[in-house]
Structure formats: structure tokens, C-alpha cells
N, C-alpha and C positions, 0 to 999 in steps of 0.2 A: 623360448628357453625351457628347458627340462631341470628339473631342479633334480641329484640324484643321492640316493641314501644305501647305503653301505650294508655287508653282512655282521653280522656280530653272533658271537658267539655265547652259548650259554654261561660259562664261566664270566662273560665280559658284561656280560647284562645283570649276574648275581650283584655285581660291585658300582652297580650305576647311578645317582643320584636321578632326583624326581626329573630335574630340568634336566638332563640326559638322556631318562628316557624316552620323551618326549619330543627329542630332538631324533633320536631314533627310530619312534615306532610309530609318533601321532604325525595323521596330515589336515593340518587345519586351515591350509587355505585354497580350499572348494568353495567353487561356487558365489565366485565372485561375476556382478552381474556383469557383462558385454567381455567374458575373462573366457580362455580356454586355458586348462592350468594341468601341468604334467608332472608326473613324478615319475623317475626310473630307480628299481629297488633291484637291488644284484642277486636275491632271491630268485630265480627261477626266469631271470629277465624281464620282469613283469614292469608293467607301463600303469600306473594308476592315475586318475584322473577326472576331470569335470568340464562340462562345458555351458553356460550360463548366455546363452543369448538375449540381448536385450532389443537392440535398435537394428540391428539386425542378423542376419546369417556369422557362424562360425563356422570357418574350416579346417580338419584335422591335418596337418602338415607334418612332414618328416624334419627333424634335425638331424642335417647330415650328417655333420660330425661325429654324432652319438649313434642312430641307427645304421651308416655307411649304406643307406636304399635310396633311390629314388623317389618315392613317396610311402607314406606311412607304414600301410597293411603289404608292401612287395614281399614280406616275410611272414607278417605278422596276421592272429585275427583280431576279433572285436566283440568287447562284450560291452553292450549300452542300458542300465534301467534311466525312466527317469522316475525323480523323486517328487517332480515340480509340477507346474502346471501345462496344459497340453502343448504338445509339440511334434516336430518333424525330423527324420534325418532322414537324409537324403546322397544314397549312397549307388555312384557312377549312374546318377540320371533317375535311378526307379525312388520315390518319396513312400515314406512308413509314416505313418501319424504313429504316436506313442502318447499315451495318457499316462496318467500319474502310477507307478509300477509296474506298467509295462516294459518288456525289455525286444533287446533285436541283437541277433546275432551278424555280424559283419567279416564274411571269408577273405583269405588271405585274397591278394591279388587286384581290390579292390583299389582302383585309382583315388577316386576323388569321395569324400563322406563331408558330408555339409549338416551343422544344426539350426534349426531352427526353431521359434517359440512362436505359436497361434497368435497370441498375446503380449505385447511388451509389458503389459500390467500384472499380468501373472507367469511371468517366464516358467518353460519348461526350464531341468536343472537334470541336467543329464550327465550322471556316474557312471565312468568309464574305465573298463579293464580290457587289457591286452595282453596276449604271450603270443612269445614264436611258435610259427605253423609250420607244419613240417607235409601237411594234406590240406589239398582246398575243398572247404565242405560252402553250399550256396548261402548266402543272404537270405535272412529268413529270419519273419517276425514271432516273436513270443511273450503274448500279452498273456497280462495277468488271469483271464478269464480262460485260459488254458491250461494255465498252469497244473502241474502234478501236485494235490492238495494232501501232505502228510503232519496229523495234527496230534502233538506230542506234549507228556508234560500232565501234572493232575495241580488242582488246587490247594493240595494240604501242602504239597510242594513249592508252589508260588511259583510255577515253571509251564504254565498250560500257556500253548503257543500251535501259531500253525506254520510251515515248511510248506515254501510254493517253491517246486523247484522247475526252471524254467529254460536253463542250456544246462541240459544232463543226458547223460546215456541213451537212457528211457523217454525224450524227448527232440527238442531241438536239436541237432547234432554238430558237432568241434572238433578241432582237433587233440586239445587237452582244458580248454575252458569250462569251468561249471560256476554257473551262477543263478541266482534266484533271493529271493528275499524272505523273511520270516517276521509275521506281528504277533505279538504277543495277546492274549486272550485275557479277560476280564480277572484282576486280582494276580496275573501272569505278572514276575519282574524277572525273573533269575533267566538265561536264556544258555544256551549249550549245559546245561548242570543234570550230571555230573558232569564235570570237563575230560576231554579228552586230546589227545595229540594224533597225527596223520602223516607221519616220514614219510610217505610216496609224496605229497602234496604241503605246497605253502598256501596261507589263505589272509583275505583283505575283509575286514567287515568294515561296512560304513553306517554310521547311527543317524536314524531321519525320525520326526515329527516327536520330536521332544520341545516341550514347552520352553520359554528362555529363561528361566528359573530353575529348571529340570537338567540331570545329567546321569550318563552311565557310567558303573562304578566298573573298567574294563579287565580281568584277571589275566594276566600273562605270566611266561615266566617256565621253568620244568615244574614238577607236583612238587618237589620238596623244596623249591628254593619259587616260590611264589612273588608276584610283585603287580602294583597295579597302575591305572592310568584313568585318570578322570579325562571323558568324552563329552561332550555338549551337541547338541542339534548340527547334523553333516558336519562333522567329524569323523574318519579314518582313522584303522588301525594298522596296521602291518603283523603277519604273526609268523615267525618261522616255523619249518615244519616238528621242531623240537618241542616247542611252546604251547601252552593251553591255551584255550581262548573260550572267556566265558564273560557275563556279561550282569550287572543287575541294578535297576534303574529304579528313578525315585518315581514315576510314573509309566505310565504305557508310553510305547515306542516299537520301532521297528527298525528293522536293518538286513542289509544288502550285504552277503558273503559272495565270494567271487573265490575259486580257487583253480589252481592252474600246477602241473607237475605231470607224472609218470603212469597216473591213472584216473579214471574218471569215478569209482564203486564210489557211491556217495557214504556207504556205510563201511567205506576201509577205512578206521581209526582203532587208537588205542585207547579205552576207557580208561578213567584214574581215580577211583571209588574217593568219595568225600574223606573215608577216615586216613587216607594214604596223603592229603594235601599236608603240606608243614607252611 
């Protein structure tokens, strides 16, 4: 089952209540172990998701109802980090091992995509984004140790952080998927700040290696009509392309953006300088 979430609009999210929001924008059930768990958001058609292998292999499957395909990717591609402990997917026969932030791109047309975890004692947990494809680009790994390293942000700021960015233009290549991950650097909490907005593009962060006592404090919302959402350890966000997204946490963490829309410029946004937020 596909569980699915609605668009909403800026005016409708101004008048929202906390437990509202949260029913709209947070996805908090990732990453349940021996689970594969789907979300479909009418945003930009995007498939959000987690796959948690325990005892053994998961397989990604189409809901017919919902996708009207034959199997998952006949339309669609794939974007895979894992967050977890090592792992495998295994997608029409060829197997990718993936370590912990490693990611793998997955081309439209691909029958069959299988996960796997090295370890049932340390499962991989592998965070999963999709959009429709409209070009078939191959199957192709991109691990962390590749990744495009752009490190942003100063210390008086409380915002020093690094950008690995891992299916992007300048790299691995998609049809409109871009993804990669970003950790925060020593004394680092505040992450996208100043915030900014991106009408070509909607985008998904996921929050990983927060302690269980620890949470990120998540800013959504337009600049003048601001609103927030407490995130805890593999926790989802959903952000329309209207919305800010910005993030700042009571300790060090990291998190996984996925974004999917009309362009891939990682630096087409709209800044919205600090003294302009209400």
C-alpha cells in the first residue's frame, strides 16, 4: 500500500494547526525494520520512501491502481542513499553494495530492484525517492566518496556544513532527480540559513543520526507567514516549491534532500535575507 498526501496551498497551511501540519508535511513512518513503506505526494508526483530489510530481501513493486504500470520504474526513475548499515540493491540482475551515504541512481525502465542488508544486526535502511521519467539515463552508482564536496556556512553563523551532492547535473545523471546529502560541521546547527524558496523545483529532506533525545527544529511555510515542525532521527519532510526549508538542530545531524521538478541548477533559488522572515 501507498499511503498518499495531498497538495496544499500557502493560504491553507497559513491557518493550520500543529497536528495538521504534521499530518501534511511530516513522514514518520520510515524505516520500519523487514518494512518497505511508500508515500505518494501530488507534488510534482513524487514517491517518497524507505526500505528496511531485515531477514531478508525487499522488493520494490508497482501499485497498480495508483501507478497504472506494470512494474515500478516503467515510467519512473530512482533515487537510493542508505542511511544504515551496509547493504545491497540489486536492480534487473546487476548487485551495487552501498554503505552508509552512499547513494545509486536507478533508470526508468528497470524491471525488477531488490534490497538487501549485509547484516540483519545492522540493517542497511535505505531512503528512497522517485519521479516520473520522461528519458532513460543507466544505472549507476554514487557513493559518497565521489561525491561533489561544496562546504558552506562560517562559525559565528552556526551554519558551517558540507554539500555532497551525488545525482546532479555536474555528476551522476537523471532525468529531473537531484539528490545528495549534507552534515553539518563542528558547532554547525542552522542548515539552509538564510532560507530560500525554488518554484522550478519541490524538494524532500530526510533527518538522520540525531541522538534520541535530540530533534530538528524544521522552518516551512512563505518568508512572511513562517511555521515550524519538530523532526526527530529518520524523519521526512515534504516542502512545496513555495515554502522555505530550513532546519536547526539541538545537536549535530545530517540529512538527505532529494529534489525533483523542471530543472536541475542546484543553485536556482530565491534567497529570503533573515530581516524579510515575519
Amino acid at each position: 500500500m501507498i499511503s498518499i498526501r495531498n497538495t496544499h496551498s500557502p493560504e491553507a497551511v497559513s491557518r493550520m494547526t500543529t497536528a495538521e501540519l504534521r499530518s501534511a508535511f511530516l513522514i514518520d513512518t520510515l524505516f520500519q525494520p523487514g518494512r518497505l513503506d511508500l508515500t505518494y505526494w501530488e507534488v510534482d508526483r513524487t514517491i517518497i520512501g524507505s526500505a528496511t530489510p531485515a531477514d531478508g530481501p525487499l522488493a520494490l513493486e508497482a501499485d497498480p491502481k495508483l501507478l497504472a504500470a506494470g512494474f515500478f520504474l516503467e515510467r519512473r526513475e530512482l533515487g537510493v542513499i542508505n542511511i544504515g548499515g551496509p547493504g545491497t540493491v540489486t536492480a534487473d540482475g546487476a548487485k551495487f553494495p552501498l554503505a552508509k551515504t552512499d547513494a545509486l541512481y536507478v533508470g526508468r525502465g528497470t524491471r525488477q530492484v531488490e534490497f538487501a542488508s549485509v547484516e540483519a544486526s545492522d540493517p542497511a535502511k535505505f531512503f528512497l525517492m522517485s519521479y516520473p521519467a520522461h528519458a532513460v539515463h543507466p544505472t549507476t552508482a554514487a557513493p559518497a566518496s565521489g561525491a561533489r564536496q561544496v562546504p558552506l556556512g562560517t562559525a559565528e553563523k552556526a551554519n558551517v556544513r558540507t554539500i555532497s551532492q551525488q545525482i546532479h547535473e555536474g555528476g551522476v545523471q537523471s532525468c529531473q532527480l537531484v539528490m545528495g546529502h549534507t552534515t553539518m560541521g563542528p558547532g554547525g546547527v542552522w542548515n539552509t540559513f538564510p532560507p530560500h524558496t525554488h518554484l522550478r523545483r519541490s524538494e524532500v529532506y530526510l533527518y538522520f543520526d540525531l541522538g534520541p533525545d535530540d530533534a530538528v527544529m524544521h522552518f516551512m511555510g512563505t518568508g512572511q507567514e513562517t511555521r515550524h515542525l519538530v523532526l526527530r532521527n529518520g524523519q521526512a519532510v515534504l516542502s512545496p516549491a513555495w515554502s522555505i526549508h530550513s532546519g536547526c538542530g539541538t545537536s549535530a545531524y545530517r540529512f538527505t534532500w532529494a529534489m525533483g521538478g523542471e530543472n536541475q541548477r542546484f543553485d536556482d533559488m530565491d534567497p529570503l535575507p533573515v530581516r524579510d522572515l515575519l
